[in-house]
C-alpha positions in Angstrom: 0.0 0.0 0.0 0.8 3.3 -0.9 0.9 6.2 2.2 -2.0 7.8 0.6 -3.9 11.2 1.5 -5.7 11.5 5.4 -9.0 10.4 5.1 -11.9 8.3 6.8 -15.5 7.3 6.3 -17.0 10.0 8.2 -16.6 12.6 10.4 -19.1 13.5 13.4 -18.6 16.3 16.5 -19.0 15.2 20.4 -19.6 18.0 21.7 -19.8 17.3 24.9 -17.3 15.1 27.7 -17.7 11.3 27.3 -17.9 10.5 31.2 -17.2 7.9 33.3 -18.7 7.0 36.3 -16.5 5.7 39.6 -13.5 5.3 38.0 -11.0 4.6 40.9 -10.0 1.3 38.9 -9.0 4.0 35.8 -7.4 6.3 37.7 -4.4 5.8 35.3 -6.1 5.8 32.3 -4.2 9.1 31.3 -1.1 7.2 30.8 -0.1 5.1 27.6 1.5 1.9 28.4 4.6 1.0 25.8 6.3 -2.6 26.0 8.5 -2.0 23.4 12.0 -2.4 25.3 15.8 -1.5 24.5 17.8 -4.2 23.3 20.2 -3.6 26.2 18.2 -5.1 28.9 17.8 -8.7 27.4 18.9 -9.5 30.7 17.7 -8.1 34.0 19.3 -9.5 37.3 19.8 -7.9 40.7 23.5 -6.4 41.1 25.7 -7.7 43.7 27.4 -5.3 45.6 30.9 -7.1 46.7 31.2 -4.6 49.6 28.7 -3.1 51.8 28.3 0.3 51.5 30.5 1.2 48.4 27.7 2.3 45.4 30.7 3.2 43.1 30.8 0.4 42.0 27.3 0.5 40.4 27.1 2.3 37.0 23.9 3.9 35.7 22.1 2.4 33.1 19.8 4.4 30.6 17.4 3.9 27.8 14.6 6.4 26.5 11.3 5.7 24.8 10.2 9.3 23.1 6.8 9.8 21.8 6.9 12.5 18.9 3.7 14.3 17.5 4.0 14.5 14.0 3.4 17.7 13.2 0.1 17.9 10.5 -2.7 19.3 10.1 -4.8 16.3 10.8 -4.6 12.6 12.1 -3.1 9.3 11.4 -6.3 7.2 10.1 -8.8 10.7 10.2 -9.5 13.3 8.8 -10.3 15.1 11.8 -8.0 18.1 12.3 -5.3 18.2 14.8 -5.2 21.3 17.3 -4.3 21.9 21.4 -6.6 23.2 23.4 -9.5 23.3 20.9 -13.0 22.8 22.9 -13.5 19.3 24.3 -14.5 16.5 22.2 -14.6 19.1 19.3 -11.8 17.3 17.0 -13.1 14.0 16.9 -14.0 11.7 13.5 -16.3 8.5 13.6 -13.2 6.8 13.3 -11.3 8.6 16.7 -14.9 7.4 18.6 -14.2 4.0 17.3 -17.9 3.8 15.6 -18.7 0.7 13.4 -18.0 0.7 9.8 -15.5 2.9 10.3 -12.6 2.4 8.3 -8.5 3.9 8.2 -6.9 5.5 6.2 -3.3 6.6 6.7 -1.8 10.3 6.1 0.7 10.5 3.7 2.4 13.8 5.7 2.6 11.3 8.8 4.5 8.7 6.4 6.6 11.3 5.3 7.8 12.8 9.2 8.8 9.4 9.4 10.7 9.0 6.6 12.0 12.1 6.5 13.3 12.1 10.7 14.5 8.2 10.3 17.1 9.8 7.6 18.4 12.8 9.6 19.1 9.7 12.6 20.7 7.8 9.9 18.2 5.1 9.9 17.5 1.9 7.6 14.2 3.2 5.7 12.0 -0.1 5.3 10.8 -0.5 2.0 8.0 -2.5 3.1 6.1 -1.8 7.0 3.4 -3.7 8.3 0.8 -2.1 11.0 -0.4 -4.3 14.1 -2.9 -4.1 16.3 -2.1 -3.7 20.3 -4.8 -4.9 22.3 -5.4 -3.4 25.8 -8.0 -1.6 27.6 -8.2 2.3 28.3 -11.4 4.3 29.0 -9.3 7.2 26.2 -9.1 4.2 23.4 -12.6 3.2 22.5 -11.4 0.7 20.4 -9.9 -1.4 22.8 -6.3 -1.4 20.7 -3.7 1.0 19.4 -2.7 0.9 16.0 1.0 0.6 15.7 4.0 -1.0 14.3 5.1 -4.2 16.5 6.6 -6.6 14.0 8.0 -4.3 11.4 8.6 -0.4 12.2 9.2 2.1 9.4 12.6 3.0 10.3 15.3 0.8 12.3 18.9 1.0 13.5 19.9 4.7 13.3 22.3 6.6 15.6 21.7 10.3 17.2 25.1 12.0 18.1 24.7 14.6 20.6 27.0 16.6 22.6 26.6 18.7 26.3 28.8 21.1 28.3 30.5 18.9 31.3 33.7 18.9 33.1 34.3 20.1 36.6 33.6 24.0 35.2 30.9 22.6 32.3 32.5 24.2 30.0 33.6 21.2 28.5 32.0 19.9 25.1 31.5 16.4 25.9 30.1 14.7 22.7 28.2 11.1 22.7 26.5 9.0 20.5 23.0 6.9 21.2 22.1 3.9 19.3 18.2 4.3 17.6 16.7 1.3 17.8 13.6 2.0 16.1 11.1 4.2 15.3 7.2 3.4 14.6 4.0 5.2 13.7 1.4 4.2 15.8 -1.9 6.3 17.3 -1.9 8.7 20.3 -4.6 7.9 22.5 -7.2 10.4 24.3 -7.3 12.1 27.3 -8.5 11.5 31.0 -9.3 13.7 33.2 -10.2 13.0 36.7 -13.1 15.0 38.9 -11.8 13.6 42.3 -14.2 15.2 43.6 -17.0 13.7 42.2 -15.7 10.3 41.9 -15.7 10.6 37.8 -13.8 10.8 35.0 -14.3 13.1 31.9 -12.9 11.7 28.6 -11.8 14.3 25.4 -10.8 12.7 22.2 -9.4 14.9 20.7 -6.2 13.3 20.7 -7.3 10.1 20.0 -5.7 9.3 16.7 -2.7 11.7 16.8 -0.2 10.9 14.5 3.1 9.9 17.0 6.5 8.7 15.8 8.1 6.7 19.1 11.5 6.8 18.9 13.4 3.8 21.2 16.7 4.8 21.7 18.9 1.7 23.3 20.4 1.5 26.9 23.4 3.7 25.6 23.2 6.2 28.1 24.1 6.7 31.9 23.1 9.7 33.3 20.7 12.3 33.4 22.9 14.9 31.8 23.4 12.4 29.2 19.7 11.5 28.4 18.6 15.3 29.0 21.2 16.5 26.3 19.9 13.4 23.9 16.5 14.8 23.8 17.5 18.5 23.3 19.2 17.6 20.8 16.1 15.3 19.2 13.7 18.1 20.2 16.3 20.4 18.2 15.8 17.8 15.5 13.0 17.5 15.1 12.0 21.4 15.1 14.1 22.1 12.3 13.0 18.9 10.0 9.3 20.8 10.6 8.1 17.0 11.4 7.3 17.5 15.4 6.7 20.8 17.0 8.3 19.8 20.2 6.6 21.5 22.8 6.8 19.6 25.8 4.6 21.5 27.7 2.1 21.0 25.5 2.7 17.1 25.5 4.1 17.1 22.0 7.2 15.5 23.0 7.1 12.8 25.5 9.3 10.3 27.7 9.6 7.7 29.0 13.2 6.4 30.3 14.2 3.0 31.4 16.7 3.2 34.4 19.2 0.5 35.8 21.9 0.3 37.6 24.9 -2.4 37.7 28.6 -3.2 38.1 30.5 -2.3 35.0 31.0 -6.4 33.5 27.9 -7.8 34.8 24.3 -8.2 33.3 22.4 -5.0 33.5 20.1 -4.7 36.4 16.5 -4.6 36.5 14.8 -1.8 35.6 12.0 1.1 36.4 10.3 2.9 33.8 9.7 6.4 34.5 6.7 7.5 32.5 5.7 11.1 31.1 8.7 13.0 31.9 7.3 16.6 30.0 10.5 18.9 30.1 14.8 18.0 29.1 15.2 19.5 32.8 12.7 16.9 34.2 14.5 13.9 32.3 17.8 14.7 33.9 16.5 15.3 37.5 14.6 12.0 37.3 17.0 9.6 36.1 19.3 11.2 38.4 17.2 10.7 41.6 16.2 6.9 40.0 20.0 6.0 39.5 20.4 6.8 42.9 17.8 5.8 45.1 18.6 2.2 43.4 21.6 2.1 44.8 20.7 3.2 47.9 18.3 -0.1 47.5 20.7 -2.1 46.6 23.6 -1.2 49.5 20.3 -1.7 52.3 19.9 -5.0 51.3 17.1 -4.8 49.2 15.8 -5.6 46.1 14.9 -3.6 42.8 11.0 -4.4 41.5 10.3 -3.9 37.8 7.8 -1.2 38.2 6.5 1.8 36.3 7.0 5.1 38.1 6.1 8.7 37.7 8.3 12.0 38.5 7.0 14.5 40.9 8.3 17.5 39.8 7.7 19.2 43.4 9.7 16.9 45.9 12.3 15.7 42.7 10.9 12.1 43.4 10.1 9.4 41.5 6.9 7.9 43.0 5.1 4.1 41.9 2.4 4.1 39.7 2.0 -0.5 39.0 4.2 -3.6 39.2 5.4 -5.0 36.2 6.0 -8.5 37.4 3.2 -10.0 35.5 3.7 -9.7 31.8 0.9 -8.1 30.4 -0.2 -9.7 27.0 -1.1 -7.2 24.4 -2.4 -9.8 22.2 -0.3 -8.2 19.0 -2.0 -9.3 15.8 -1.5 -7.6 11.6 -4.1 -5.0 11.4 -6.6 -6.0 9.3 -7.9 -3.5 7.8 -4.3 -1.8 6.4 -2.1 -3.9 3.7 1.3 -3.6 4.3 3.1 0.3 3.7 5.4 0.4 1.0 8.0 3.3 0.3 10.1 3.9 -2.8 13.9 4.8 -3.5 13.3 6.9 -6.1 11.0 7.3 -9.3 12.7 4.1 -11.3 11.6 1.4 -8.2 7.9 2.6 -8.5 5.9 -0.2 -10.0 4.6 0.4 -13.8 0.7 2.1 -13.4 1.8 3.4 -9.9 1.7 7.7 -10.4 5.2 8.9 -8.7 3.5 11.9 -7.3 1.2 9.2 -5.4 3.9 7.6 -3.7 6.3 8.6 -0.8 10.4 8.3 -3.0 13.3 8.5 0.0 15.4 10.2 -2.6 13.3 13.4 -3.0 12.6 13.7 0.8 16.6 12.9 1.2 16.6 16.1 -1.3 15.1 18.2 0.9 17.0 17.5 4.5 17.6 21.0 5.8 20.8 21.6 7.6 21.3 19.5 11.1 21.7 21.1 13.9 25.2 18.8 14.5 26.5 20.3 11.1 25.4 23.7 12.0 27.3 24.3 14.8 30.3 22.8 12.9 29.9 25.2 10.4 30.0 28.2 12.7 33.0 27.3 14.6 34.6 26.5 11.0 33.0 29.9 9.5 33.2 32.4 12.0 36.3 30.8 14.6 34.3 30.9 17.3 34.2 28.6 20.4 32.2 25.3 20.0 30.4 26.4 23.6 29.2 29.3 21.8 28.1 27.5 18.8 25.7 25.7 21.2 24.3 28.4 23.0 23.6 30.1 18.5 22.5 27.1 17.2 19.8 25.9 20.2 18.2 29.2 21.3 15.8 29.8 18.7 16.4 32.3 16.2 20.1 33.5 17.5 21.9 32.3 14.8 19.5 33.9 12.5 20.6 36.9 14.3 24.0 36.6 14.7 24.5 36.0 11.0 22.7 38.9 10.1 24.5 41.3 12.1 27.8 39.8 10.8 26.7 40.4 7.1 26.2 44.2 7.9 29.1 45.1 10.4 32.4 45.1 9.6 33.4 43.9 13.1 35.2 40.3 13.4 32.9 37.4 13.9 34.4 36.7 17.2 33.6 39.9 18.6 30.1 40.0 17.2 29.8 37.3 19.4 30.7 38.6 22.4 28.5 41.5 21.9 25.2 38.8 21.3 26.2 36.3 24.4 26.9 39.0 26.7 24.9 42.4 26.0 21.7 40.9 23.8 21.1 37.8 25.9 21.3 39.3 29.1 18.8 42.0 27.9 16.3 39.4 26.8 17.2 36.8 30.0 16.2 39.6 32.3 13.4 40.5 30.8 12.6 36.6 30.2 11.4 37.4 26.3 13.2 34.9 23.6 15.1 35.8 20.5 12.4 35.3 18.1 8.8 33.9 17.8 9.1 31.0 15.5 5.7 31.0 13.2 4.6 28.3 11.3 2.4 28.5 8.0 0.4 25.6 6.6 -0.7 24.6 3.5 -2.6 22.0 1.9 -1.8 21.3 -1.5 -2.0 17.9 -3.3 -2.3 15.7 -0.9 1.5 17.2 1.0 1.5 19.3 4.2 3.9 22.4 3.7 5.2 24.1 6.5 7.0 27.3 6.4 8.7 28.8 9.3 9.1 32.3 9.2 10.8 34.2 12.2 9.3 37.3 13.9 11.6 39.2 15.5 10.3 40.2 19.1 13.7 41.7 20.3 14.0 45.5 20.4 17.4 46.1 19.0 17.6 44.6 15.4 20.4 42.8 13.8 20.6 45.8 11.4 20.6 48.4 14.3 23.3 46.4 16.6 25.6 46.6 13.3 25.2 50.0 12.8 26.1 50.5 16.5 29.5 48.5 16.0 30.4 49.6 12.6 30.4 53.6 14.9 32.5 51.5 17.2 35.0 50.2 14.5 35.4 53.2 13.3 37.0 55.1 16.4 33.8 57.1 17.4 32.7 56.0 20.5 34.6 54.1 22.9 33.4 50.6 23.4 31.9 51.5 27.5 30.3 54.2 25.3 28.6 51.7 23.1 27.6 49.6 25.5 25.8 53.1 27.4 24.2 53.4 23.6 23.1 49.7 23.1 20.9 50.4 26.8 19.8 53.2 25.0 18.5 51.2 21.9 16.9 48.6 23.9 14.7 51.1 25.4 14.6 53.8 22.1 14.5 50.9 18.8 13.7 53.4 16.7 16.1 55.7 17.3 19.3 55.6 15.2 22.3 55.2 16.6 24.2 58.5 15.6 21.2 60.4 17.4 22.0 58.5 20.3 25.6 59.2 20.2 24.8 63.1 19.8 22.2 63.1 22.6 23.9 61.5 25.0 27.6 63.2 24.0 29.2 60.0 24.1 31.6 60.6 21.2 35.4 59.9 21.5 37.6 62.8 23.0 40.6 62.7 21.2 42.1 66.1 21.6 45.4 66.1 22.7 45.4 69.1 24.9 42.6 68.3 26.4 43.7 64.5 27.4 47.1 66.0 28.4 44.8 68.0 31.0 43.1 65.2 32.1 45.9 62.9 32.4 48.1 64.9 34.3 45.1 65.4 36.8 45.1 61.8 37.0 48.5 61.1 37.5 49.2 63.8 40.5 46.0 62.2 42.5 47.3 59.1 42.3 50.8 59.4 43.5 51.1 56.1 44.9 50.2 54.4 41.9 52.6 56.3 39.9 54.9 55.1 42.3 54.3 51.3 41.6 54.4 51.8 37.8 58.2 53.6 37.9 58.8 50.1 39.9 58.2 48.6 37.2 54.7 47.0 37.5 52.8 48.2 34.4 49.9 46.8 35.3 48.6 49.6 38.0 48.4 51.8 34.4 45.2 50.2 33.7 44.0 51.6 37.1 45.1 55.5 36.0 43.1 54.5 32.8 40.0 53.9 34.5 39.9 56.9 36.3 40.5 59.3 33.3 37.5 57.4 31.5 35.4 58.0 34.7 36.5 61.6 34.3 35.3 61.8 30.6 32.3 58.8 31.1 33.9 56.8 28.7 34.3 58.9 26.0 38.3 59.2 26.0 40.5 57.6 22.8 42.1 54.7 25.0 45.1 54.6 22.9 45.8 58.1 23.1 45.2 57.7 27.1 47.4 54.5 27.3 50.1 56.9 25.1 49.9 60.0 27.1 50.0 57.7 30.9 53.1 55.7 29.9 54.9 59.2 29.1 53.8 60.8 32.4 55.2 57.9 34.1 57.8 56.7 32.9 
């Protein structure tokens, strides 16, 4: 079968909650149960700790299960449209509500965010997929099953490389790589939401039917700081392929991480499974606290139970949610009502009486890959010679090295000192004032039977990339002194649409560079200071950058620092 357009038999509004009565037995209906499990932990024995009391010996163990919304405009087998926070039940096809005769059909764009994210993780693309049915009851899945990919996923054995700042300082670029074990289309389910007070539950489908791409990433990993940076980076990903949004908050990104701990040589350990983690901060704090309070287990005498927990954010705790002892049987079967999904290399494998433009080709979406975060902050380390930390900080703070590359095209200021001007003065404008870079918009169209998404970027800072150019070409040039600029860049921040030349008049900061007059000030300076003066004739040059400061003070910054420097080593000398 061919990925074809998003479709179904019919589409029909609840408009009002689907409710539950005395639902103590669902009470964790709002959490989607996965069984697919890293290859790592083939093996799962209690560790044995050769002397009481030492927990160096055990080693971390960490695998993540991430559940990616495919960004479209509507859902995997429906036509219904996909939006957060529309009205309750207000998105929801026959199909989502699981009414008979109902029938699904798959979106082509979901196929495609597949495709297209399984290459950027340097995946295998399977040429052939089969969907299966996973069988289990939840009060937000009327149909009693998911609709996944079990037996033969999309996309299998990729790699994500990743990197993070570490060391004793963190200033260290630390880079890693995580094994991708797979990654699977398969159906979000709906939500629930509980009325403890009333002893019911209140069910919106609205999700039901989401598109989601779960990514299992193996048992690579082995600490929080490593998992946290792993999803950044897929979140980063992700964002810039345009197939997943990635707004955790909004539950568009999702985790769940397996954690073990064991001595380095031995079988891996049994493991928890911490569901839902919402935010990269959460998945490092979690893991971290679950790494530890095993071994605190494990050095007590006791013993590690495979168990699903949550993460309370509050107390920084992982709490239970159920035992996983029992091996729940999902009954996995083909789904009968979708043939198997076929992709294409290119426009010479499609079959004779197959239209190309009906068909998803790897080639063309290979084509299209934009630039990767990884080889983008490469390229500005390579381009520009700045540090790699600072390559981070451009490349994943949205819309900064948009900026920074346009105010490098219209200064004639060095790179590296562009940078310094962004990371210190712009950021720590917009950090205080909490406001990001840019507003990242994203523009949809529908056009034969493909999703297009353009991002545009919306400046929402108040000095421009243009305007913070200007301001150092005038510093380049001599004009103003570079504690002058910085007076004029506060300036800007509050005045944007002033230029900055007016600024310089209005606030007199331009350079004093008359001889006679620095010869005035200078000599001022230098008979104030007598003991300093002192120092510098025995020999220690470096007291001359205290002189300098006080004839700056005495012109506010506007005095020609190499004139200054000039004038101060002849007075003292």
């Amino acid at each position: 079968m061919a990925a074809s357009a998003s479709g179904n038999s019919g589409k029909h509004t609840l408009c009002t909650f689907i409710r539950l009565k005395s639902v103590r037995c669902i009470s964790q209906c709002n959490t989607s149960i996965r069984t697919v499990c890293t290859s790592g932990y083939t093996s799962q024995l209690q560790p044995r700790i050769q002397s009481k009391g030492v927990s160096s010996q055990l080693r971390g163990v960490v695998g993540l299960e991430i559940h990616a919304q495919v960004h479209a405009t509507s859902k995997l087998f429906a036509c219904s449209r996909v939006a957060f926070c529309s009205p309750p039940n207000s998105s929801v096809a026959f199909l989502d509500a699981s009414l008979p005769g109902t029938l699904p059909v798959l979106n082509r764009r979901c196929v495609e965010a597949a495709v297209i994210t399984g290459l950027a993780l340097n995946c295998t693309i399977n040429r052939k997929s089969l969907f299966d049915r996973k069988h289990y009851f939840y009060a937000d899945m009327p149909a009693g099953y998911q609709i996944t990919q079990q037996r033969l996923p999309i996309a299998v054995n990729g790699s994500l490389i990743y990197s993070y700042l570490g060391g004793k300082k963190r200033n260290q670029v630390l880079s890693r790589c995580v094994r991708i074990k797979q990654i699977q289309l398969e159906q979000d389910s709906g939500k629930s939401l509980h009325d403890d007070l009333r002893s019911q539950t209140l069910i919106d489908l609205n999700r039901a039917g989401v598109g989601l791409m779960e990514l299992v990433m193996e048992a690579d990993m082995s600490c929080g700081d490593e998992a946290a940076a792993a999803v950044r980076e897929l979140q980063l990903m992700l964002q810039t392929l345009g197939t997943c949004q990635g707004n955790m908050s909004e539950g568009q990104l999702r985790v769940d991480a397996n954690v073990s701990v064991h001595c380095p040589g031995e079988p891996l350990g049994v493991r928890t499974e911490v569901k839902n983690i919402n935010s990269a901060r959460y998945v490092a704090r979690a893991i971290d606290y679950e790494i530890q309070r095993q071994k605190e287990v494990l050095e007590s005498g006791g013993i590690i139970v495979n168990e699903t927990r949550a993460f309370d954010s509050k107390s920084g705790t992982t709490i239970p949610m159920r035992d996983k002892e029992g091996l729940q049987d999902y009954r996995f079967m083909p789904e009968p009502n979708l043939p198997p999904l076929f992709v294409y290399e290119d426009e010479a494998s499609v079959p004779v009486g197959v239209n190309p433009t009906q068909v998803v080709m790897i080639d063309r979406l290979k084509a299209e890959l934009p630039e990767l975060p990884g080889v983008r902050r490469a390229r500005m380390v390579d381009q520009y010679k700045i540090l790699p930390e600072h390559s981070f900080t451009l490349v994943n703070e949205d819309g900064l090295m948009e900026y920074f590359e346009r105010v490098v095209r219209n200064t004639k200021a060095e790179p590296r000192k562009v940078i310094g001007w962004v990371m210190k003065e712009l950021l720590g404008n917009l950090n205080q004032q909490s406001v990001k870079i840019a507003q990242r918009s994203l523009i949809q169209d529908q056009l034969d039977d493909h999703l297009h998404v353009f991002t545009v970027l919306v400046d929402t800072d108040p000095v421009s990339p243009e305007a913070l150019a200007d301001l150092l070409n005038v510093l380049e040039s001599g004009h103003i002194s570079s504690s002058a600029a910085k007076m004029v860049f506060q300036e800007m921040w509050k005045a944007p649409e002033k230029a900055v030349e007016q600024l310089v008049k209005e606030l007199d900061l331009g350079l004093v560079s008359d001889r006679e007059k620095l010869l005035k000030i200078c000599q001022n300076v230098v008979d104030t200071h007598p003991e300093q003066v002192r120092v510098i004739r025995t020999g220690n040059k470096k007291v001359l950058n205290k002189l300098m400061g006080a004839v700056q003070k005495e012109t506010k910054g506007r005095a020609d620092p190499v004139q200054v420097r000039a004038i101060l080593e002849e007075m003292t000398s």
